[in-house]
C-alpha positions in Angstrom: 67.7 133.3 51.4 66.6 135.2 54.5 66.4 133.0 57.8 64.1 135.1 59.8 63.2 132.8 62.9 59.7 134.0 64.9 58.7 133.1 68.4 55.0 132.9 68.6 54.1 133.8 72.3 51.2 132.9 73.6 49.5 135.0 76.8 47.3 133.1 80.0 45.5 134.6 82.3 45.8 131.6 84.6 47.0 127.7 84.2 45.0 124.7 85.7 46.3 122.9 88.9 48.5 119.8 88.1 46.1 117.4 89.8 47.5 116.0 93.5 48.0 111.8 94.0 45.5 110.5 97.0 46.6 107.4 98.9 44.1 105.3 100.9 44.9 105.3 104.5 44.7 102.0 104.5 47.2 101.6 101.5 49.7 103.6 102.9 52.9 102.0 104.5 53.3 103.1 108.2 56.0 105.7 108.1 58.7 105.7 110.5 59.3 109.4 112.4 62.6 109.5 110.6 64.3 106.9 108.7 67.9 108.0 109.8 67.0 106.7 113.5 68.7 103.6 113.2 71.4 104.3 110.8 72.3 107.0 113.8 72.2 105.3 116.5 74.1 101.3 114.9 77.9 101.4 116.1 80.1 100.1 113.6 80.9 96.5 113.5 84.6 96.0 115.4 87.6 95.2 112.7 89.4 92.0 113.7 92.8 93.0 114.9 94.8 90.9 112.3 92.2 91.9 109.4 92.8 95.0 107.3 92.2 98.1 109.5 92.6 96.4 112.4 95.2 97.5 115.6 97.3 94.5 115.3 97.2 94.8 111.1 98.0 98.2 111.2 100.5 97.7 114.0 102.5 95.7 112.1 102.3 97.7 108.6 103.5 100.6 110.6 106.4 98.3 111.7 107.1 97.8 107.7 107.0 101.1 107.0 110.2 101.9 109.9 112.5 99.3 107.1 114.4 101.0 104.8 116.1 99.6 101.5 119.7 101.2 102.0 120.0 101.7 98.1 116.5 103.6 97.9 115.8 106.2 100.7 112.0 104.8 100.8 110.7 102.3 103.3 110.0 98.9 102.2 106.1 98.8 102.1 105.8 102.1 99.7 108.7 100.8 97.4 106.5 98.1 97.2 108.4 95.4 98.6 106.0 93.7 100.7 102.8 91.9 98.7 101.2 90.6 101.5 100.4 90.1 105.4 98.4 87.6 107.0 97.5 87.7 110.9 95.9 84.7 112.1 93.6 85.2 115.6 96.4 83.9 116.9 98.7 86.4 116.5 100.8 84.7 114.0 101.8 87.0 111.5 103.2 85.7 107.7 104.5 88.6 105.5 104.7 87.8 101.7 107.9 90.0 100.1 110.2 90.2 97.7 113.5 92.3 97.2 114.0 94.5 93.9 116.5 92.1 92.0 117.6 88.8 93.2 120.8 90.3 93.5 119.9 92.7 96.0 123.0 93.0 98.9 120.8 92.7 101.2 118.9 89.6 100.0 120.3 87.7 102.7 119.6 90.7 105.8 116.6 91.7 104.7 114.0 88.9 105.3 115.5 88.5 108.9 115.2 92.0 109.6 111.7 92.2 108.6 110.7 88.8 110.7 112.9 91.0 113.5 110.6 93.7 113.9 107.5 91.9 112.6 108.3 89.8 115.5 108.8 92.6 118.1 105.5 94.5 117.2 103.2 93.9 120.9 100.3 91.1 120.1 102.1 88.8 117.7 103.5 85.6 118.9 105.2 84.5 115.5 106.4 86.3 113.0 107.5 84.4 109.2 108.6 85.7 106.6 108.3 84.4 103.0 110.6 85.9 100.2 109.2 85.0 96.5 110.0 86.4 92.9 106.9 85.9 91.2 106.0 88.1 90.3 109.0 90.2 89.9 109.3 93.5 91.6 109.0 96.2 89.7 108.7 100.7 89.7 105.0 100.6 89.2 104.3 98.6 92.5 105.5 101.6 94.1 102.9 103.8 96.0 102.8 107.9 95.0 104.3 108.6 97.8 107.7 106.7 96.9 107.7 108.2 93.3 107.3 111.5 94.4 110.3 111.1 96.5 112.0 109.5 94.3 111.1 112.3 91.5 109.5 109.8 89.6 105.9 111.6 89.3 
């Protein structure tokens, strides 16, 4: 059984003009002299400082990140510690955490510590700390930057 396979070629001398679309003047939208003007020139809209991203938010997170469990070298945000900051327009500031076990030593240090320096950061008038167990800490919570210290990745 011979599978011989043959491509027919086929020769032009020339090939017809795909024909070109016409659009009424009339029809046609008026066309701005470039459509990036206003995207360019908009400022972006100003972060509330207690929101995500904003000086006071960040302010504090940066205060988080200073704590350090004594067991683990790794500060207490990237171990995961800390579930949750809310800064009113106020400037009252309520961190949600937990510890790793209930049983941590410093279960009893720890929340005052963070209300501490919470507290201290400039632009927040009260600082409160709530310390929960649900749900339970655990490795995973960690960022990649703790289990890479840790030699965990």
């Amino acid at each position: 059984m011979n599978d011989e396979r043959k491509i027919v070629v086929e020769e032009v001398d020339a090939v017809d003009s795909p024909p070109k679309v016409r659009v009424d003047e009339a029809e046609a939208a008026p066309r701005q002299r470039d459509y990036l003007d206003g995207f360019l020139s908009a400022t972006p809209a100003e972060t509330p400082a207690g929101e995500p991203g904003g000086d006071l938010y960040d302010a504090i997170i940066d205060a988080l990140k200073e704590i350090y469990d004594p067991e683990i070298p790794v500060n207490i945000y990237d171990l995961g510690l800390i579930y949750g900051v809310d800064v009113t327009g106020d400037g009252h500031a309520v961190v949600t955490m937990t510890l790793t076990t209930p049983h941590c030593p410093v279960a009893e240090s720890m929340p005052g510590e963070v209300e501490l320096r919470v507290g201290a950061v400039p632009g927040v008038g009260d600082a409160q700390v709530n310390l929960v167990w649900d749900p339970p800490w655990d490795p995973q919570k960690m960022s990649d930057e703790a289990k890479l210290e840790l030699g965990m990745l």
